[in-house]
N, C-alpha and C positions, 0 to 999 in steps of 0.2 A: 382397198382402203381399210378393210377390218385389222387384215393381217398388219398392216403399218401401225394401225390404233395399238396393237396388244401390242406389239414388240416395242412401242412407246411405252405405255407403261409397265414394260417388266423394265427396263433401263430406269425408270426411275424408280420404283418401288424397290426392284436389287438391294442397292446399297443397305435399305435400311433394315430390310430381312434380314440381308449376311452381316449387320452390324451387333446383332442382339443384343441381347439388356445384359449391362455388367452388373456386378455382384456390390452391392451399397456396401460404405465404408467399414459398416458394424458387422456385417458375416464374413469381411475379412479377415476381422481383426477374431472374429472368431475361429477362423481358418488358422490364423498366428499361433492361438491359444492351444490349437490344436497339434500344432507342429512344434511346439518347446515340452508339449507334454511326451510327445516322440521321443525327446532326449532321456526322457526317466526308465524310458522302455528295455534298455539294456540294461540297467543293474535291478529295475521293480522285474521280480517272477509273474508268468501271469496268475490271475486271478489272487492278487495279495491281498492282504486287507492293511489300508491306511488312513490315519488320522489324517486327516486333514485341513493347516490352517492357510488364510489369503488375507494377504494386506496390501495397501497400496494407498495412494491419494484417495480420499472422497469421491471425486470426479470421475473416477474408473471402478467404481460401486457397481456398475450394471456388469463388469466384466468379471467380474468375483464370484457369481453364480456358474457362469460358463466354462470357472476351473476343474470345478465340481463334476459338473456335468462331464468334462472331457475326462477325464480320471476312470470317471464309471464307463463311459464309449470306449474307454480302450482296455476294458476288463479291468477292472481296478477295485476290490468293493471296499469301499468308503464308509468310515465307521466311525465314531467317536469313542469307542469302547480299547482302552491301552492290556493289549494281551502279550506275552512273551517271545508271540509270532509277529505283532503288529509293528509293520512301518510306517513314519514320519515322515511329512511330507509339510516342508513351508515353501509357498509360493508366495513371492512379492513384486506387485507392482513398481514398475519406476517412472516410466514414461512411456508416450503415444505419441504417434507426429505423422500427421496426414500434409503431404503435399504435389501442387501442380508444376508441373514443370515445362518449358518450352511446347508449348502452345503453338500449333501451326496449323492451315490448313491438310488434309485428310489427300484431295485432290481441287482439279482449279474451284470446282463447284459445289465442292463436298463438304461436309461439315469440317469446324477445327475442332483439333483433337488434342490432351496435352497429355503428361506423363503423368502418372499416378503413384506416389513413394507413398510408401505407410511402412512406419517402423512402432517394434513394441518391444519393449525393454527391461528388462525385471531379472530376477533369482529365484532358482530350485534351492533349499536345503532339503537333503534326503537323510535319514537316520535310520540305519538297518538295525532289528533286532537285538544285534552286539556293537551297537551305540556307535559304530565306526557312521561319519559325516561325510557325504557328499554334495559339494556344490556344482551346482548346473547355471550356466548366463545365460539367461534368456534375452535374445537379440537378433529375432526373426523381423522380414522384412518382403516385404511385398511390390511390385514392381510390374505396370500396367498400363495398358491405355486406354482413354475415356474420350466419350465425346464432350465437348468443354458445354454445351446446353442441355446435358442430362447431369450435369456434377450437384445440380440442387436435390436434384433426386434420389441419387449415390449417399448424402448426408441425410444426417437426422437432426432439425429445427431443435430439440428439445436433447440433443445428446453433445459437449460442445466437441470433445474428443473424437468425434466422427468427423468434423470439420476442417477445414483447413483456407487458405488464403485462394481465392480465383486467379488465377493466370493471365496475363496479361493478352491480350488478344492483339495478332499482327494487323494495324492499321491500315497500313496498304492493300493487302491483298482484301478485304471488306470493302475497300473504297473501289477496286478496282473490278468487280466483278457490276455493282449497279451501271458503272461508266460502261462498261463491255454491251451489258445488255439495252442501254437507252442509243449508245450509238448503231446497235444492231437494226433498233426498230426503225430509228430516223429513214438508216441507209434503205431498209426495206420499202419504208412508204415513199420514199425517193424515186427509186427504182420503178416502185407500183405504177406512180402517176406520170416517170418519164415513159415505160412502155406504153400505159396505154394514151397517151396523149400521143405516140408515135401510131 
């Protein structure tokens, strides 16, 4: 009887160990920030030193520290000081777009799960030394899956560009898992009191 207890609940507890916590919308998009700063990495030398300016909407204010920050993580040393050697760097925001996508259940009993897009959108200008320009698009993009009742937690209340529209959730399969389980017990207590009344 023990052994049937445990092996009970490791089948349900399973899924949601092997499920783990995804990564909330806002260290994605820092993860983005970090992979367009990748593109500079083939013409920036390491360990350069660059000015560095960020613009963008208002709204994406919180992601304009994180340029910075990325610049310096990938050897970069950031300076506001214009020397002979010193390269230019403008980074500009343009857009954010977080969304869900087809919404289904996982398995018959399992959470639903929907698709996770987040794009982020903007330009490199790069100005080497002897004034030669180069522009970089930034148009990284991320692509995941979420459980659709942990996505308020993924977001941040207070940040809106972390945000995006709820998924529409399949009707049917919601409705038809309580129907599954109330006819299960019916049939059961049926059963109970035809045996033992036999």
């Amino acid at each position: 009887m023990k052994r049937l207890f445990i092996t009970y609940c490791v089948l349900i507890l399973a899924p949601a160990l092997l499920w783990g916590q995804a990564k909330t919308n806002l260290e994605n998009y820092f993860q983005l920030i970090d992979n367009s700063v990748d593109k500079v990495s083939q013409t920036l030398p390491n360990e350069a030193s660059v000015v560095l300016t960020v613009s963008g909407p208002a709204s994406l204010e919180l992601l304009k520290s994180k340029v910075f920050q990325s610049f310096s993580k990938h050897g970069y040393k950031v300076t506001s000081e214009t020397t002979p050697q010193t390269y230019k760097a403008a980074y500009t925001f343009h857009q954010t777009n977080v969304e869900y996508l087809n919404a289904e259940k996982e398995s018959f009993f399992g959470n639903i799960v929907a698709e996770r897009l987040m794009n982020l959108k903007g330009n490199i200008l790069l100005t080497t030394p002897e004034n030669q320009v180069k522009a970089f698009e930034v148009d990284e993009s991320l692509k995941d899956t979420v459980s659709v009742d942990e996505i308020k937690s993924l977001e941040d209340s207070s940040v809106p560009f972390t945000q995006g529209k709820m998924p529409e959730t399949p009707f049917f399969s919601n409705l038809l898992e309580p129907v599954l389980v109330v006819g299960t017990l019916i049939t059961t207590i049926i059963l109970l009191f035809t045996v033992r009344g036999k």
